[in-house]
N, C-alpha and C positions, 0 to 999 in steps of 0.2 A: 304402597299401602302401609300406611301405621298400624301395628301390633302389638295390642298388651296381653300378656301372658301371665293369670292373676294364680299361683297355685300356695300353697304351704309348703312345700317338700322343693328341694331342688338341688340333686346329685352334684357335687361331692358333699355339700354342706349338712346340707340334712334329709336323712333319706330313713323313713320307714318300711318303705317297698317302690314296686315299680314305678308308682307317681312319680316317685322322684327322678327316676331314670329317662324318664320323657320330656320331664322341664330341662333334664342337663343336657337334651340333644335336640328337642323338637327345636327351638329358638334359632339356634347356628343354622339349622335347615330351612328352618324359613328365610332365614336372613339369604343364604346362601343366592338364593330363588330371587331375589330382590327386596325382600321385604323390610320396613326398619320397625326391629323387633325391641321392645322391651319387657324385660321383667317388675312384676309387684308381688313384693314375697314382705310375712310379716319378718319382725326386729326380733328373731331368734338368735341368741349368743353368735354362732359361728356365722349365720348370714351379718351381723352387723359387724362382726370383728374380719370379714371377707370384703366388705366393702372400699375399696381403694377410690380415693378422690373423691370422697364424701362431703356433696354441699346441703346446703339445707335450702328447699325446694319451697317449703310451706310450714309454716305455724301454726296447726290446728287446733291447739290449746286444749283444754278436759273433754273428754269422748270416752264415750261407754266405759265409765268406770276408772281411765288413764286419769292422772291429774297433769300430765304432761304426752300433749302427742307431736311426735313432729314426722313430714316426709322427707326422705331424704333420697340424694340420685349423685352415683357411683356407675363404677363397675366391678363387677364382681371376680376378685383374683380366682385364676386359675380357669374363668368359665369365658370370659373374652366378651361378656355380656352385657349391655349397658342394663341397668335397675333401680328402680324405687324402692326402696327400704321405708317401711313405718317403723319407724322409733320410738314405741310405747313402753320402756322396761318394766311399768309397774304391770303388764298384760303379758308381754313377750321374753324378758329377760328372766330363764327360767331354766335351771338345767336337768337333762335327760330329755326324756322322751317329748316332742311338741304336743299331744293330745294328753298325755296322763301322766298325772302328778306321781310321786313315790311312794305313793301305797297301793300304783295298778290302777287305779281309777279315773272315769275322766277329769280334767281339773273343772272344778266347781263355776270357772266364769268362761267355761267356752264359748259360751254363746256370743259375748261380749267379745272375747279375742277374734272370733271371726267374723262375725258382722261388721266389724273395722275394715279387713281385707274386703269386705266387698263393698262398705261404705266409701271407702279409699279409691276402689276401682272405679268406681260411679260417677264419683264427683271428679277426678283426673277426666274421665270421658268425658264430658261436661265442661272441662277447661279450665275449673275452677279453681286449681291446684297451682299448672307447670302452664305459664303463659307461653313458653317456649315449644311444649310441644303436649299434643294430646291424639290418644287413638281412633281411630277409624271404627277399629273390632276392636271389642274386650273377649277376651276369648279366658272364661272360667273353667278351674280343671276340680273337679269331685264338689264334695258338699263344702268342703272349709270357704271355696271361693263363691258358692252358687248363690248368696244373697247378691250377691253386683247386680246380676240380669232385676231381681227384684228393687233396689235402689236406681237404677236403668230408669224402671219402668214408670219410678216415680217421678223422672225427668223428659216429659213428653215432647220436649224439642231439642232434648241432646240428638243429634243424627249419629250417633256410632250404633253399629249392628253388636248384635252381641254372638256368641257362643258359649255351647254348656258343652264339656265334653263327662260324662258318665265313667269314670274307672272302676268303680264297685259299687254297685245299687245299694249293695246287703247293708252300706254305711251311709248313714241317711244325715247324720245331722240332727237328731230330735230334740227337743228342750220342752220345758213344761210352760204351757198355756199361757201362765201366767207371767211368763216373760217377756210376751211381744212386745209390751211395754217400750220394751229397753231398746227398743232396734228402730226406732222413731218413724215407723214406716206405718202408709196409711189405715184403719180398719177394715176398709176395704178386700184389703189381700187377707183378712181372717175368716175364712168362712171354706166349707170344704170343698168349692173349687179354687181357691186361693191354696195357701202355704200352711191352712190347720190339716194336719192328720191326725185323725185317733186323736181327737183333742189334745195334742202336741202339735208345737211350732217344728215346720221343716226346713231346712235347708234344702234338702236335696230339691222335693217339691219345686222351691221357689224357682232352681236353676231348671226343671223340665216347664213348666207353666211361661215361663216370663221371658225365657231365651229364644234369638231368632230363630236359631237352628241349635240343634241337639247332638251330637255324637257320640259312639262309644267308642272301645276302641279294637271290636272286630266286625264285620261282617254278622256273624253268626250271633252273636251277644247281643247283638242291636235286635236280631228277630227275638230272641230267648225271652229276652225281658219285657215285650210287649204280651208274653203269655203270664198264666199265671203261677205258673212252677217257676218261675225265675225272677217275676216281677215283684217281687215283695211289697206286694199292696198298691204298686205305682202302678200296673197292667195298663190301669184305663186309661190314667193320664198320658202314658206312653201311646195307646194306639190312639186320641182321641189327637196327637201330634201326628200322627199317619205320615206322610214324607220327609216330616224336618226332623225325622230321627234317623240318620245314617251312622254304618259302621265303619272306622278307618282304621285298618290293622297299624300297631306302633310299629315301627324299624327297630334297629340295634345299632347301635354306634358303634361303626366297624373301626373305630380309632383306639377304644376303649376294652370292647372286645373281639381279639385278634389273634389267634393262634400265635400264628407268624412273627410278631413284635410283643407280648403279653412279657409284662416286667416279674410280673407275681407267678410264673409257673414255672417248674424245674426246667422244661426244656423248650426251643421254638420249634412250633411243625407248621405244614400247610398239608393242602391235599396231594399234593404232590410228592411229597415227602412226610408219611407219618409216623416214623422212628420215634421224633422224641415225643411223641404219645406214652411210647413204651414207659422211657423215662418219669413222665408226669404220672402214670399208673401207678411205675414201684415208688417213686417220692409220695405220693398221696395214702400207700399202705403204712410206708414208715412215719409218716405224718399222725394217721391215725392208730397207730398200732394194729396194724392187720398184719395177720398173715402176709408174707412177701410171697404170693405165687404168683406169678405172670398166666397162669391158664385160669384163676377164676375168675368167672365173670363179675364185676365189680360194679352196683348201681349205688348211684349217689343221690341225694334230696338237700336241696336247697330250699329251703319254705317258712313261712310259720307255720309253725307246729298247729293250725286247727281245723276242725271238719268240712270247713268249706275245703279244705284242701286235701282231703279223702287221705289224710295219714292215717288212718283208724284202718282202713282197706289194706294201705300194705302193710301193717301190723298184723292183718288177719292172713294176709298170704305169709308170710316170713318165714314160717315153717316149710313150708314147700321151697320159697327158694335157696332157704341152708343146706337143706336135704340134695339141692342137686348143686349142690358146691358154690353158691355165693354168696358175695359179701355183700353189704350195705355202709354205708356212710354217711352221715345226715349232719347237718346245718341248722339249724332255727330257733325256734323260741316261740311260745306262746302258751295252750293250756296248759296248765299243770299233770292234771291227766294222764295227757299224751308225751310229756317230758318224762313224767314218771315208766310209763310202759317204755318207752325206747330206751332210760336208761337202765329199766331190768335188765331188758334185750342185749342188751351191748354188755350188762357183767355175769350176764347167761354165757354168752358166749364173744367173749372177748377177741378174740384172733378172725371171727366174724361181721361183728356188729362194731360201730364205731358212733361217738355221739361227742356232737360240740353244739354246748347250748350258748346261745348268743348268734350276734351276726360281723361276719368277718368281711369284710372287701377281700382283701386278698386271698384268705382261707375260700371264697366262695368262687375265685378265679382258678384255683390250684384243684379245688373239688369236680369244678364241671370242664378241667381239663384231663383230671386224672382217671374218672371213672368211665365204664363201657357206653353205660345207660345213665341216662338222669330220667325219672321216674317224677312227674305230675300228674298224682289219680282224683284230679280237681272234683269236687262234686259242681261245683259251675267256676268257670274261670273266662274275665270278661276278656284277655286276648290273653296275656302270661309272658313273660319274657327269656325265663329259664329254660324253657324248651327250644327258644331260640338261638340261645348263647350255645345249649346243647349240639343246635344242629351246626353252629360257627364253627363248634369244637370238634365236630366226628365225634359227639356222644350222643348215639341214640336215643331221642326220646321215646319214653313210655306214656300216655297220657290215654285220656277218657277223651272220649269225642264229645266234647262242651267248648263254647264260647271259641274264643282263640285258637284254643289247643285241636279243636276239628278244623282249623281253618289253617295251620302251619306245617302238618303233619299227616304223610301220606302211611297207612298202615301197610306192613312188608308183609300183604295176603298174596297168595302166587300170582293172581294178574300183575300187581304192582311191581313183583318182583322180575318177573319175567319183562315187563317192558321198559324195566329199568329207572323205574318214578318211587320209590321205597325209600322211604323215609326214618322210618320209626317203627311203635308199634302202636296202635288205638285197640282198646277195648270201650265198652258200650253202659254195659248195668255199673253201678254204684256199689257192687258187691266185692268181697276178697275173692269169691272162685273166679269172678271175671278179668279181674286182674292177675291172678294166678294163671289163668289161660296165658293169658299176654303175656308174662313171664317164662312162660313154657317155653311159647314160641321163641322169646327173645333169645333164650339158651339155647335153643334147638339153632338159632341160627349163628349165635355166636361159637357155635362147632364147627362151623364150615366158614373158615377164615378168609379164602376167596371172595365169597357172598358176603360175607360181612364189610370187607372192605371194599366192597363195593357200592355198600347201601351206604356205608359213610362215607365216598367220593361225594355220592349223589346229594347226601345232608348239608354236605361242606360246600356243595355248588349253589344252594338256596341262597334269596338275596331278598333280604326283608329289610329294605332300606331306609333310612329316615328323609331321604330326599323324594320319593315315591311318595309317602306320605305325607310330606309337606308341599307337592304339587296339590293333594287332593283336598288338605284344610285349603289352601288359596283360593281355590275354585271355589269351597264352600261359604268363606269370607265374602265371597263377590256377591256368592247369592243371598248372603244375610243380608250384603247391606241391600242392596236391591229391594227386599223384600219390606227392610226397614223402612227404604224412604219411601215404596209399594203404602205399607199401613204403618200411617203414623199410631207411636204409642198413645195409651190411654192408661191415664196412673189408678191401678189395683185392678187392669181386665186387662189379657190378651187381645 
């Protein structure tokens, strides 16, 4: 089976969060399985300057705004990946951040930069591009790629299935009205069962309406979002898809992260042997300036700093966990806010509190090997990855029972503990006392070093693979296209 893989983000090159970490592993996985996988990623600095063996595939001439577009197909150093690069620098050749320009905001032609990725993906499907080879499945990841399914839809005898996979709902993709314009796609799809929201154009919309099959990427987040506390206005359109929205939990690329061989941590441990744990603890206090005690309990946060990610909550605990002798460690970047409180926090109490704002690869390898607990008090999280890494590394996750994070993590309540299935810790409400509970416990158990090493045997034994995971896209490949050549499209209706 041909596979294109259409995202924005793609680990090591450019990565604003987990998206990216699932284009740099799901691929190799599928391929793995049999598949011939390629990439379509836009002409961002570091994906064009990554591109080894670079030919030029196609001449698309002026689009959305580019006065020069071209596709191009490589592979991508370091990722073993064959890919399509669009090569629009007056769209794509842009440095920092890929969504927002240097004042924080989004850049003013998003719309245009992304509609290309999925204009791109459409017409490759279609054949119209690479005479040499074209997909089966387009398989679209968040809102930057979910126009494809909609340009798809404008092509009623392309036979490629599609996929939408959903990473965060809360990022929709919006634009105003009167831009449809720009995306040269039929009237049709304007109208509120079409791609209009809240008299805004959607992306996201178009990738749930127009795609074969829908996925998120857990289990539990696939039900969340068909309610209305999680479905940000999409609810209906989610449950009005009723089967073709499945959850498939991400893996962790056990190459990448690995106790046992990790280039970026002071020491290699396994479960087997978790001595140089020790080690990576006291390197991560002297790293942050903490205290050098080996008996505090030490939690660390890898995040963006903002409220979907319930840092306001352990902000409101933090008193409570200083008072029974721990430290904190944090990683991120985003509200101001929230930068601001953690860094009182940390020159409140210095020898406790620790803060690096920005986001580090290795710092973020050295953090979630060094500390006891890695702590996600998500207010919705649609699977998470950091808890994962958490449980690779024997550091206990702390987390809310949402999305993912209730689906990765068994809470150390005494049945758990007793039968040997303990994982972490879950707490439930949205509040600082609830996490403060969770806390309690988590101290409470990190006194009984026994017990405790044995709930991180049990963390270190989990296996959330990306090859598991790329069994159950293939299966769901089969059934799009099925369903595809089942009902043929109709350009601007399901």
């Amino acid at each position: 089976m041909r596979v294109l893989q259409v995202a924005a983000e793609v680990f090591p090159l450019v990565k604003t969060g987990g998206l990216a970490d699932v284009l740099g592993a799901l691929p190799q996985a599928l391929a793995t399985c049999g598949a011939d996988v390629q990439l379509l990623l836009p002409g961002f600095p570091a994906v064009g300057d990554a591109l080894g063996g670079a030919r030029t595939v196609a001449r698309l001439g002026p689009l959305f705004g580019a006065a020069r577009v071209d596709l191009l197909h490589g592979r991508l150093q370091g990722l073993d990946t064959p890919a399509y690069v669009i090569d629009a620098p007056y769209l794509y050749r842009r440095d920092g951040n890929p969504y927002l320009g240097p004042d924080g905001h989004d850049w003013p032609d998003n719309l245009q930069r992304f509609a290309l990725l999925g204009w791109a993906a459409a017409h490759l499907a279609a054949g119209e591009l690479d005479p040499d080879w074209h997909p089966d499945i387009v398989h679209a990841h968040d809102w930057h790629a979910a126009l494809a399914c909609a340009y798809l839809a404008m092509h009623p005898t392309t036979p490629a299935g599609s996929v939408f996979t959903v990473h965060n709902l809360a990022y929709q993709g919006l634009f105003p009205l009167g831009d449809f314009a720009l995306l040269g796609l039929s009237h049709r799809l304007l109208w509120p069962h079409g791609i209009e929201f809240h008299r805004q154009v959607s992306f996201m919309k178009a990738g749930l309406l127009y795609a074969d099959r829908i996925t998120t990427v857990s289990p539990t987040y696939a039900r969340e979002i068909a309610t209305p506390e999680f479905g940000c206005g999409l609810d209906g359109v989610l449950r009005d898809r009723g089967s073709d929205v499945r959850g498939i939990l991400n893996g962790v690329d056990r190459e990448v992260w690995n106790p046992a061989t990790d280039p970026w941590i002071a020491a290699r441990y396994d479960a087997t042997s978790l001595g140089g744990k020790a080690y990576c603890k006291a390197a991560l206090q002297r790293e942050f300036g903490l205290e050098a005690r080996a008996d505090a309990p030490l939690l660390g946060v890898v995040s963006r700093l903002t409220s979907q990610k319930g840092l306001d909550l352990l902000l409101g605990a933090l008193p409570a966990l200083l008072a029974r002798g721990g430290q904190l460690a944090v990683q991120g970047t985003g509200d101001d806010a929230l930068e601001q409180a953690f860094r009182r926090a940390a020159e409140q109490h210095p020898r406790q509190v620790a803060l690096h704002i920005g986001y580090d690869e290795p710092r973020a390898h050295r953090l979630v090997a060094g500390a006891d607990i890695i702590v996600v008090p998500s207010r919705f999280e649609p699977c998470g990855l950091t808890q994962m890494y958490g449980l690779r590394y024997g550091t206990l996750p702390l987390v809310r029972r949402v999305g993912g994070l209730a689906d990765t993590v068994v809470d150390a309540d005494p049945v758990a503990l007793a039968e040997d299935r303990a994982t972490g810790f879950v707490f439930d409400a949205a509040h600082p006392s609830a996490l403060e509970a969770a806390l309690a416990r988590a101290i409470a158990l990190y006194r009984e070093p026994a017990q405790w090493q044995r709930v991180v045997r049990r963390a270190m034994a989990q296996q959330f693979t990306w090859d598991a995971a790329a069994r159950q896209y293939l299966a769901l490949y089969d059934e799009a296209l099925r369903a595809r050549r089942e009902t043929p499209r109709k350009a601007g209706a399901r």
